[in-house]
C-alpha positions as CSV (number, residue, x, y, z in Angstrom):
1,X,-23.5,20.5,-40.4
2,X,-27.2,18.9,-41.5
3,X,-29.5,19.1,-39.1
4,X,-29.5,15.4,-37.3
5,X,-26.1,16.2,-36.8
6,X,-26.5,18.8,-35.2
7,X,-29.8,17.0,-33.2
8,X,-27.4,14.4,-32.2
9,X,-24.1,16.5,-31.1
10,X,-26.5,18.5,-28.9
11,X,-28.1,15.4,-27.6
12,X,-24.8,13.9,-26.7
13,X,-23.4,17.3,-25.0
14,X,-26.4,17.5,-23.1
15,X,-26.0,13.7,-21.6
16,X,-22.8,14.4,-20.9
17,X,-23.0,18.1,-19.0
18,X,-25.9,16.4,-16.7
19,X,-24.4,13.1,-15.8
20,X,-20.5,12.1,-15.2
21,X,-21.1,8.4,-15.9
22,X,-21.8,9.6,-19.4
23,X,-18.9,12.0,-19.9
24,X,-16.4,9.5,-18.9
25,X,-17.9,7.3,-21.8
26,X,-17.8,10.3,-24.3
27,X,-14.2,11.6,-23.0
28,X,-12.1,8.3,-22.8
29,X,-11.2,8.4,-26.1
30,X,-9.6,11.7,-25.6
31,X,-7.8,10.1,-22.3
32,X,-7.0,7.0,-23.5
33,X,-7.1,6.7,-27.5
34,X,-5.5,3.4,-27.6
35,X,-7.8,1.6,-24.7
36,X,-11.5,0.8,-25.8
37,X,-13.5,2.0,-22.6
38,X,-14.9,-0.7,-20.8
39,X,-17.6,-0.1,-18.4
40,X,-18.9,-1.6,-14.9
41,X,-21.0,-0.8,-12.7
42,X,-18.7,0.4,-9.9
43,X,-18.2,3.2,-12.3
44,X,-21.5,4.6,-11.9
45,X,-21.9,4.2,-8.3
46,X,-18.1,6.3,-8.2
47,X,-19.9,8.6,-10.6
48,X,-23.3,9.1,-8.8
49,X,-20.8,9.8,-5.2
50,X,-19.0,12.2,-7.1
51,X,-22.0,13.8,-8.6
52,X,-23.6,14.0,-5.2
53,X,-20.5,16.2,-4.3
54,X,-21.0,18.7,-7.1
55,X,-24.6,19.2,-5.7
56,X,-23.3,19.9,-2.3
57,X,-25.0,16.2,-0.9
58,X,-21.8,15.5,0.3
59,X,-19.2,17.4,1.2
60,X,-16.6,14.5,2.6
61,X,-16.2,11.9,0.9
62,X,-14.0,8.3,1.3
63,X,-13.4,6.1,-1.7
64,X,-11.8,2.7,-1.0
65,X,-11.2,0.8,-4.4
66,X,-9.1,-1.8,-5.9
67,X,-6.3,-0.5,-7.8
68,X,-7.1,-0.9,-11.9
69,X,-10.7,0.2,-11.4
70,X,-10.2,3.8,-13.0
71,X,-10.2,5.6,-9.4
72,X,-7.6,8.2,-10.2
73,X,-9.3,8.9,-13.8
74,X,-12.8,9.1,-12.2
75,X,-11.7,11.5,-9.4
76,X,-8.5,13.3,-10.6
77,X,-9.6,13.7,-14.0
78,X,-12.8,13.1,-15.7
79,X,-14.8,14.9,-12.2
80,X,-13.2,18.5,-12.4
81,X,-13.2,18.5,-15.8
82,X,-17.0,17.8,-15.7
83,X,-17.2,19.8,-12.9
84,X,-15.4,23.0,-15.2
85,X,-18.2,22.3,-17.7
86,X,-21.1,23.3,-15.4
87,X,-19.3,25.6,-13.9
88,X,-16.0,26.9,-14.5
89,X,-14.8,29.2,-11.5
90,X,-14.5,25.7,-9.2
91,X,-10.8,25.8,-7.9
92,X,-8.9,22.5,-7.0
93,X,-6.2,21.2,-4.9
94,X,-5.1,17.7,-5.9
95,X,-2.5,15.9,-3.4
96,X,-1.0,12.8,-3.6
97,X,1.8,10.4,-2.0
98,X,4.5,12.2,-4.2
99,X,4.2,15.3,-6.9
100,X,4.9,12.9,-9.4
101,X,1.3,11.2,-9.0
102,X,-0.4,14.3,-8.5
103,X,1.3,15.9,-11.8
104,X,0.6,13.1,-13.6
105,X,-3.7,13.3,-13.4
106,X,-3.0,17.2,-13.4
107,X,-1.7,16.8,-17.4
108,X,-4.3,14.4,-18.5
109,X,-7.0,16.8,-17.2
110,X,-5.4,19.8,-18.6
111,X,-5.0,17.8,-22.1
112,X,-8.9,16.8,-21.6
113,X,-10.0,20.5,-21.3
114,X,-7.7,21.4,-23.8
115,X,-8.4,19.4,-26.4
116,X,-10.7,20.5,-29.4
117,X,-13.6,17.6,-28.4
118,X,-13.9,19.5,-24.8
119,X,-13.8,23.2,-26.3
120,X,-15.9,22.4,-28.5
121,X,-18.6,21.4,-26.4
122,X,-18.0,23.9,-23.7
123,X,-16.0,26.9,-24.1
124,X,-13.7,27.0,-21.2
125,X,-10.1,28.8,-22.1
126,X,-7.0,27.8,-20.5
127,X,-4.9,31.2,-19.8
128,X,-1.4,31.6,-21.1
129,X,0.1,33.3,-18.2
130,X,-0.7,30.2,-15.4
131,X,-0.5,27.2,-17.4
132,X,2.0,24.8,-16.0
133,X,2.2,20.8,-15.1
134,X,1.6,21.7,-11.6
135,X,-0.9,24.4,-12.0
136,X,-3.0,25.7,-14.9
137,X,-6.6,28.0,-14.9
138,X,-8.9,28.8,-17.2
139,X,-10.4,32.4,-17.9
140,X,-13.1,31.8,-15.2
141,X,-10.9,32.4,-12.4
142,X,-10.8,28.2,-11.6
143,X,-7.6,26.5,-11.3
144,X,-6.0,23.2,-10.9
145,X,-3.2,23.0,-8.9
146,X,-0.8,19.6,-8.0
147,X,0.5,18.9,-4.6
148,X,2.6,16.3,-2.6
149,X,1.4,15.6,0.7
150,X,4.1,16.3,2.5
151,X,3.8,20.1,1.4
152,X,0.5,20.4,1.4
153,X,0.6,24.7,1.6
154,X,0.1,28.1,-0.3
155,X,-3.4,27.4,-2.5
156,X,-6.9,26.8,-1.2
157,X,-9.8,25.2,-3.4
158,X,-13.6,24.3,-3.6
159,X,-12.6,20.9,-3.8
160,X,-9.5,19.2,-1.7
161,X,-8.9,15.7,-3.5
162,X,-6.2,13.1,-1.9
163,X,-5.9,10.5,-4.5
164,X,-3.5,7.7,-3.0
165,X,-2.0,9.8,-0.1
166,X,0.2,7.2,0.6
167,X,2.5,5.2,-1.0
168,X,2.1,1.4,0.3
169,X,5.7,1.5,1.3
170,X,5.3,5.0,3.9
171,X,2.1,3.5,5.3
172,X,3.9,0.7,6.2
173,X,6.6,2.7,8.1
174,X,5.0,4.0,11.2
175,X,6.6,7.7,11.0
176,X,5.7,7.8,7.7
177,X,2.2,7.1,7.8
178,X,2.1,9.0,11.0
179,X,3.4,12.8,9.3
180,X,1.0,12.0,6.6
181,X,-1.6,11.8,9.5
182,X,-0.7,14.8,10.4
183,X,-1.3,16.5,7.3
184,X,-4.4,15.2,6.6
185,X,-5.4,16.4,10.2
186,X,-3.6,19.3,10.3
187,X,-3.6,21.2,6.9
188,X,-5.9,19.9,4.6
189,X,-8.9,21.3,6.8
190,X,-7.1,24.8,6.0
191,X,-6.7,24.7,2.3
192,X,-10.7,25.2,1.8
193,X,-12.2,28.0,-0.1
194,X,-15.3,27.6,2.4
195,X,-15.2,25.3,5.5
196,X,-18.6,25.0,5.6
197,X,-19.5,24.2,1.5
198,X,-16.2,23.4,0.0
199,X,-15.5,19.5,-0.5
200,X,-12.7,16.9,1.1
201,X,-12.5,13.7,-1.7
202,X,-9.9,11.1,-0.5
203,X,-9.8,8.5,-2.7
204,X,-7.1,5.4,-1.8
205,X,-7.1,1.2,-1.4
206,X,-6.2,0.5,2.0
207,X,-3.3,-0.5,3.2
208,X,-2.7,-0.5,6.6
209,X,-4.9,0.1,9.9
210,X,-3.4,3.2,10.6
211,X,-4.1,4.7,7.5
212,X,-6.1,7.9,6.1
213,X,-9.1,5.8,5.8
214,X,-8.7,3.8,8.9
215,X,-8.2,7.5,10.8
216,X,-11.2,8.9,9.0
217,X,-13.8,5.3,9.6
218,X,-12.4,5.5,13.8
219,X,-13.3,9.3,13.9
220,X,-16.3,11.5,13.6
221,X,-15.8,13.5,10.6
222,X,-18.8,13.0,8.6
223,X,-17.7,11.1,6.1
224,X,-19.5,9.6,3.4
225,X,-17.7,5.8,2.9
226,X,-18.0,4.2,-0.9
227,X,-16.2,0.7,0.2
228,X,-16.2,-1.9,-3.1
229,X,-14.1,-4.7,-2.2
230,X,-12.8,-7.0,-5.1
231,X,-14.6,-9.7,-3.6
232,X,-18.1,-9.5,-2.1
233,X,-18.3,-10.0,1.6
234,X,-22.0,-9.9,2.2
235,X,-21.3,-9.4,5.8
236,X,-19.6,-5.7,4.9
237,X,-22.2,-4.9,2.1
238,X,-21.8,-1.2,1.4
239,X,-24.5,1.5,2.0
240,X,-24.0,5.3,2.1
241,X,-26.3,8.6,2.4
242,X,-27.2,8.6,-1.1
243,X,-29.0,5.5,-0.8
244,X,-26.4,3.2,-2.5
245,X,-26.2,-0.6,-1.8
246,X,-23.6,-2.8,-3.8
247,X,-25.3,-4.7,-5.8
248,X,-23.9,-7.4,-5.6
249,X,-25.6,-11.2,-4.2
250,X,-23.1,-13.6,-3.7
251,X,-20.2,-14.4,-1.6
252,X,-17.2,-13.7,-3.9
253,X,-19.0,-12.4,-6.6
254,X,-16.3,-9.9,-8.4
255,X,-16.7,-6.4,-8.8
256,X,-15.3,-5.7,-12.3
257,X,-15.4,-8.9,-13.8
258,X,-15.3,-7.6,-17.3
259,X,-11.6,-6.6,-16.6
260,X,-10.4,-8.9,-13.7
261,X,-12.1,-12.1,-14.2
262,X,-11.3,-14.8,-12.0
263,X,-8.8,-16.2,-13.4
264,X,-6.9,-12.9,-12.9
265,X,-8.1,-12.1,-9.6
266,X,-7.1,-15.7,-8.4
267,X,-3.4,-15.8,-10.2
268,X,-2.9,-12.5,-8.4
269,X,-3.8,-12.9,-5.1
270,X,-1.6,-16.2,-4.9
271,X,1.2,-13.4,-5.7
272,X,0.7,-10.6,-3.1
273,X,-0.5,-12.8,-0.1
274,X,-3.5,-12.8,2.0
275,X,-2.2,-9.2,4.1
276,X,-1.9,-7.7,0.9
277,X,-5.2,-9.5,-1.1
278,X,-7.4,-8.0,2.2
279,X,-5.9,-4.2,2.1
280,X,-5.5,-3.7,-1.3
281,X,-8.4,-5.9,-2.8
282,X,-10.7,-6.1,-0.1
283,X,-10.5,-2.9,2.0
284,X,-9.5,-4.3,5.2
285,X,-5.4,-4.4,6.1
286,X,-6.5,-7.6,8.4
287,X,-7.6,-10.8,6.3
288,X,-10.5,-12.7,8.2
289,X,-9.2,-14.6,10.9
290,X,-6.1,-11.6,12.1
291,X,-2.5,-12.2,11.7
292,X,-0.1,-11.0,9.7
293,X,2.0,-14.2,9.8
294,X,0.2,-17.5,10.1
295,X,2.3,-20.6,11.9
296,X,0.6,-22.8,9.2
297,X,2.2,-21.0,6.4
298,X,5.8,-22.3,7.5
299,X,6.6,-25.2,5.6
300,X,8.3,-28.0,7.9
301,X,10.7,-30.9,6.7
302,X,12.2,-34.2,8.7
303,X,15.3,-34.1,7.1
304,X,17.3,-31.3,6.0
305,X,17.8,-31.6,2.1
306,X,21.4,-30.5,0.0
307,X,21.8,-27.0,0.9
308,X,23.6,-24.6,-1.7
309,X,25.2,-22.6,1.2
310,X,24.2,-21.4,4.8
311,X,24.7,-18.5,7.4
312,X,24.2,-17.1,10.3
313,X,22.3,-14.1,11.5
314,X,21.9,-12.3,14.4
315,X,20.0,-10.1,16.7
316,X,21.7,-8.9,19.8
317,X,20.9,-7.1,23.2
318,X,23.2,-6.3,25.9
319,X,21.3,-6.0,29.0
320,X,20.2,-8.9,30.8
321,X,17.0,-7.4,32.9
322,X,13.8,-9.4,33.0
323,X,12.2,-6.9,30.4
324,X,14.9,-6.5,27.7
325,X,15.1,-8.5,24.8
326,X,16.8,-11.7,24.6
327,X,19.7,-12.3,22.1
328,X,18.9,-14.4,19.1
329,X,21.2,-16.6,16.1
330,X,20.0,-18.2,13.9
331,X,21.4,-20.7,11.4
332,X,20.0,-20.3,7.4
333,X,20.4,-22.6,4.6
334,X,19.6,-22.1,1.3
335,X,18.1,-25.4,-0.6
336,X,18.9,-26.3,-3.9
337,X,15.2,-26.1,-4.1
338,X,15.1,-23.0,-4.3
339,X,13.5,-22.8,-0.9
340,X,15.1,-21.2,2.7
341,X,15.0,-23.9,5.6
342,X,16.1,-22.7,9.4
343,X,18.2,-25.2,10.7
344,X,19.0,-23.6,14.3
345,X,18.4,-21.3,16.5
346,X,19.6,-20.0,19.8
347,X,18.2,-17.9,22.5
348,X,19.4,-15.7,25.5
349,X,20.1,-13.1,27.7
350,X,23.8,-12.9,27.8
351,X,26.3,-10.2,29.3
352,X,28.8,-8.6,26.4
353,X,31.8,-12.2,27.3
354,X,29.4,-14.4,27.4
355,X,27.4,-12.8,24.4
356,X,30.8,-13.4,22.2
357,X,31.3,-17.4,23.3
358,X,28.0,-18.0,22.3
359,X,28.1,-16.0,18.9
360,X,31.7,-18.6,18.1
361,X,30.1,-21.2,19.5
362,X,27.0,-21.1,17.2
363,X,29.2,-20.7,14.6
364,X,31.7,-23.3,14.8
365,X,29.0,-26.1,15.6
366,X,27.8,-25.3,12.1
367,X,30.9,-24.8,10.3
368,X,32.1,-28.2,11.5
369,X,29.0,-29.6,9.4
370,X,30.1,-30.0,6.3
371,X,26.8,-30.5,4.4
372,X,27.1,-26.8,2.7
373,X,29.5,-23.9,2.8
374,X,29.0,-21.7,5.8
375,X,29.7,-18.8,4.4
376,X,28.9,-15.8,6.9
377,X,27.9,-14.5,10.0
378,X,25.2,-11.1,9.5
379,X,24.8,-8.9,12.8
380,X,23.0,-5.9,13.2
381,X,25.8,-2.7,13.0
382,X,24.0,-0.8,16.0
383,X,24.6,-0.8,19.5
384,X,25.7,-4.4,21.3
385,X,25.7,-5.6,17.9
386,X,28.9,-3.0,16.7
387,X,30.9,-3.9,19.9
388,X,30.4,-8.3,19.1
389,X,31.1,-6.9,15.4
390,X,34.2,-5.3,16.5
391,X,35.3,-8.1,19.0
392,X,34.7,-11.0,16.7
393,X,37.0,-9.3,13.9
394,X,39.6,-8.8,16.6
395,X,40.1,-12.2,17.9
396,X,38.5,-15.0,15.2
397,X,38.6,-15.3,11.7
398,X,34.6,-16.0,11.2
399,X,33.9,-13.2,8.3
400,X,31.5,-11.3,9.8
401,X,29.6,-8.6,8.2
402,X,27.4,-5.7,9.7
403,X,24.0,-5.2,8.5
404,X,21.7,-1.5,9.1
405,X,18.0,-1.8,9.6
406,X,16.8,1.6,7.9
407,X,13.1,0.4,8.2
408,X,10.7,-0.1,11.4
409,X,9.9,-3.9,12.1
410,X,6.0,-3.8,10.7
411,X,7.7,-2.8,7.4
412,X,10.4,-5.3,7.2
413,X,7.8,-8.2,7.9
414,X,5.4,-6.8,5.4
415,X,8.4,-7.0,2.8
416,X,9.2,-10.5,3.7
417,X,5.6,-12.1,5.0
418,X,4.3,-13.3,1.3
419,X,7.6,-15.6,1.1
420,X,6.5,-17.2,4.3
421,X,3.0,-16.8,2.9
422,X,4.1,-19.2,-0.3
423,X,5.8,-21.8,1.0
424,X,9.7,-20.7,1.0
425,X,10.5,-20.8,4.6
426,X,10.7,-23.8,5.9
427,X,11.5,-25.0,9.4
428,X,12.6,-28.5,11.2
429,X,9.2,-30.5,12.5
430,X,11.2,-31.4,15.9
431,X,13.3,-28.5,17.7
432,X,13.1,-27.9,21.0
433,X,12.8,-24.2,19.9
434,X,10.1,-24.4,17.2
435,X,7.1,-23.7,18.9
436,X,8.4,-20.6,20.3
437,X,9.6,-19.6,16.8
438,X,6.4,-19.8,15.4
439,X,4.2,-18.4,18.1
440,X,6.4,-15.1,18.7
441,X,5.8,-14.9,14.7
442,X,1.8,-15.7,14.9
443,X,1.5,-13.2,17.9
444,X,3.6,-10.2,16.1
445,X,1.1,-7.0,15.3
446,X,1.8,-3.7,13.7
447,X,1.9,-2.6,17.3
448,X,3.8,-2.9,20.0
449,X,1.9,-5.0,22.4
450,X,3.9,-8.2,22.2
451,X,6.1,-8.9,25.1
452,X,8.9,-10.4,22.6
453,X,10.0,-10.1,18.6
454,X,13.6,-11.2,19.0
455,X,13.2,-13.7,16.7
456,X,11.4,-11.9,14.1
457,X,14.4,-9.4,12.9
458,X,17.3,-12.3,12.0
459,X,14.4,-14.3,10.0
460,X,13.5,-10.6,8.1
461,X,17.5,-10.1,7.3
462,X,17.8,-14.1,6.3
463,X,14.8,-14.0,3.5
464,X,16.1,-10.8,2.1
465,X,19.4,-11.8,2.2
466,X,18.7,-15.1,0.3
467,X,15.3,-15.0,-1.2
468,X,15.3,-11.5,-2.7
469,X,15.6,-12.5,-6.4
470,X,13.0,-15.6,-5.6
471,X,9.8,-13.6,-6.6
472,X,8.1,-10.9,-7.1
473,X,7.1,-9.3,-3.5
474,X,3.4,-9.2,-2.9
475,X,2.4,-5.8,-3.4
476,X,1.0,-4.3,-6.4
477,X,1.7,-0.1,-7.3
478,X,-1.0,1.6,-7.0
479,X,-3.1,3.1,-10.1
C-alpha cells in the first residue's frame, strides 16, 4: 500500500476509534449500502450522550426521538460496535418490545463487526461456538445478546439498552404498559454486570404518560434526559449534564430538516392527529392545550344528507344505582360522503324489561325512516348486554349481533380519535343530547377520573365498524 495510503487509512481509523459521530459516517456504508448517509446535527448530540456513557459520565441514560432519526442504528448498532473497538470485553443486553426488534439490530451489528471494513481496522474475532441471531461474542469474552421485554432473564451486561420497549399498541393498553413497568422496575436493575458502573440506555418516542419515559422523568433515578422534539418548543428547550443545549432558535424550527422537511412533517401530522403528532414527534403524549378528543373536532350538519346504510349500537348496564353507568344507543349512518354522521342517541338507567322496550323502541323509530337501510343492531356480548342479546333474538326479528371488546377503553379511543380528529364524525347541530355527547368525550382521560364514559364505547364500535377501511389510522411503527 504507498505510503499516503497508508497516512490516510490510519488517519481515518483513528477518527473513528476516538469519536462515534465519525464511525457512524465511516460504517454506514457497511449498514446501509444502498442509502447515502445523511447527517444532522441531532446525530452528534445522540453521539456525544452515548460517548459520555462509554467514559462512565453517565450511567443512565433517556433518549426521546422521533422515529426515522437513526435512534435504533445509533444506539443498538453503530455504539457497541464502537464501543468493541476500544474495548472488546464490554457485554450487552439489548431488549426491545418484541425479540423480533431486538434480533433485528443484533444482525446488523454482528454483520458490522463481521464484515472485512471492521476487522480490518480492529481485530476483534467473533467465536464459532456462540454465534447466533440472538447471541454472538467475540474472543474477548464480550457478548451481545437479544431480549424481549417481557423475558427479560438469564444474562447480565455492562450496558442494559431498551430500544422501543414498547410497542405503541401495549402502551396504549393499561396492563400492558403496566407489566412492561414492572420489568423495567423490577429486572432490568438486576441484569448489570456492576450496579454501581455498568450503564441503563433506554431509547424510545413517547407515547403515552404512563410510559418508560414518563416513569423514569416522575422518579428519581438519575437519569440523564436527551429530549429532541420534531418541532422546537423553546419553552421545553433541552439541556442535560454534559452541557448540551438544542440548538435550535425558533419556534418550529425542524430538527432533521435535511430528511423531513416541512412539507413532510406537515403532510404527516395531518395523518396521525394531534395525540399522536405530540407523543411521537414532540415527546409529550398530551398536545398543548390537554385532551385527547376535542368537541371542535366533531363536524356538525343541519340536515342529515343520503345515507348509504345505518345502525344501531349499544352499550348496556343493568343496575340502576346512582353510581352505575347509564345505558346508551346510538343511531349511525354512513354518508355517501364518505363521512359517519350520529343521528340519535338515547340515554338511561333502565331495569333488564324496561332495558328491552327501549332497545325495540330505538330501533323501530329508526327502521320506520326510510331514508337508508337499517341494517343492524351491535351490542356488547358481556354481561346485561348477553341477556338483551339473547332476549331480543327470542321475541323480535331485529338482527342483532354481539360484539367483544378485547381492548381497554384508552386504547379503543386512541384507535378511533384521528377519524374524529379529521373531520369524519359528524353530529346534528340541534339535539337535545349533543352537548352531553360532546362534553363526556372532551372530559375522557387515560384515567379513570371521569364520573361517566357511557357514551364513548358505542361511538368507538360505530367508527370501526364503518370507517375502518376510510384511512390510514394515525400512528406511525416505530423505527
Amino acid at each position: 500500500m504507498h505510503l499516503s495510503k497508508v497516512n490516510e487509512f490510519a488517519i481515518h481509523k483513528e477518527a473513528a476509534t476516538r469519536f462515534l459521530s465519525e464511525f457512524v459516517r465511516q460504517a454506514w456504508h457497511v449498514i446501509e449500502p444502498a442509502q447515502p448517509y445523511i447527517h444532522g446535527w441531532h446525530i452528534d448530540a445522540i453521539c456525544d450522550h452515548l460517548e459520555a456513557v462509554h467514559y462512565g459520565q453517565i450511567n443512565r441514560l433517556l433518549i426521546n426521538v422521533p422515529t426515522g432519526m437513526m435512534k435504533s442504528l445509533l444506539v443498538s448498532v453503530f455504539f457497541p460496535a464502537w464501543e468493541w473497538a476500544r474495548d472488546p470485553s464490554l457485554r450487552y443486553v439489548t431488549a426491545s418490545h418484541s425479540q423480533e426488534f431486538a434480533i433485528r439490530d443484533t444482525l446488523k451489528m454482528r454483520r458490522l463487526v463481521s464484515s472485512q471494513w471492521y476487522q480490518e481496522r480492529w481485530s476483534v474475532p467473533l467465536t464459532k461456538d456462540q454465534n447466533e441471531k440472538s447471541k454472538f461474542e467475540n474472543d474477548k469474552t464480550g457478548f451481545r445478546q437479544a431480549m424481549a421485554m417481557n423475558s427479560m432473564t438469564g444474562s447480565r451486561g455492562d450496558r442494559v439498552q431498551l430500544d422501543d420497549p414498547h410497542s405503541i399498541e401495549s402502551a396504549l393498553s393499561k396492563a400492558d404498559c403496566l407489566r412492561t413497568l414492572r420489568m423495567f422496575t423490577e429486572t432490568v436493575p438486576t441484569r448489570l454486570n456492576n450496579p454501581e458502573k455498568s450503564a441503563i440506555i433506554v431509547v424510545m418516542q413517547r407515547i403515552t404518560e404512563g410510559d418508560v419515559s414518563g416513569h423514569i422523568l416522575s422518579s428519581d433515578y438519575g437519569y440523564t434526559h436527551l429530549m429532541l422534539p420534531m418541532e422546537f418548543e423553546p419553552e421545553r428547550r433541552c439541556k442535560t449534564s454534559i452541557g448540551f443545549t438544542d440548538p435550535r432558535k425558533k419556534e418550529g424550527e425542524l430538527l432533521f430538516p435535511e430528511r423531513f422537511p416541512k412539507e413532510v412533517v406537515e403532510r404527516d401530522k395531518k395523518m396521525m392527529g394531534s395525540y399522536a403528532v405530540a407523543g411521537q414527534f414532540q415527546q409529550r403524549p398530551t398536545p398543548r392545550g390537554g385532551g385527547i378528543i376535542k368537541g371542535e373536532w366533531f363536524g356538525s350538519y343541519k340536515i342529515l344528507p343520503t345515507l348509504e346504510y345505518k345502525k344501531v349500537f349499544a352499550d348496556t348496564a343493568m343496575k340502576t344505582g346512582e353510581r352505575n353507568d347509564f345505558s346508551v344507543f346510538e343511531c349511525w349512518g354512513k354518508g355517501t360522503d364518505g363521512k359517519l354522521y350520529l343521528i340519535d342517541l338515547l340515554r338511561g338507567k333502565w331495569e333488564a324489561p324496561e332495558l328491552k322496550r327501549r332497545a325495540v323502541a330505538f330501533w323501530e323509530k329508526h327502521k320506520a325512516e326510510r331514508d337508508a337501510t337499517l341494517r343492524e343492531m351491535l351490542i356488547e356480548d358481556k354481561a346485561s348486554g348477553t341477556g338483551l342479546i339473547q332476549d331480543i333474538k327470542r321475541e323480535s326479528r331485529i338482527p342483532i349481533k354481539g360484539i367483544e371488546r378485547n381492548k381497554d377503553k384508552y386504547t379503543r379511543v386512541m384507535e378511533v380519535v384521528s377519524y374524529i380528529e379529521s373531520g369524519y364524525v359528524m353530529i346534528p347541530e340541534q339535539a337535545e343530547w349533543v352537548n352531553d355527547f360532546v362534553h363526556e368525550c372532551e372530559v375522557f382521560t387515560s384515567d379513570d377520573t371521569h364520573t361517566h364514559d357511557d357514551q364513548i364505547d358505542p361511538m368507538c364500535d360505530a367508527i370501526n365498524d364503518m370507517l375502518s377501511n376510510r384511512k390510514p389510522k394515525g400512528f406511525f411503527d416505530l423505527d
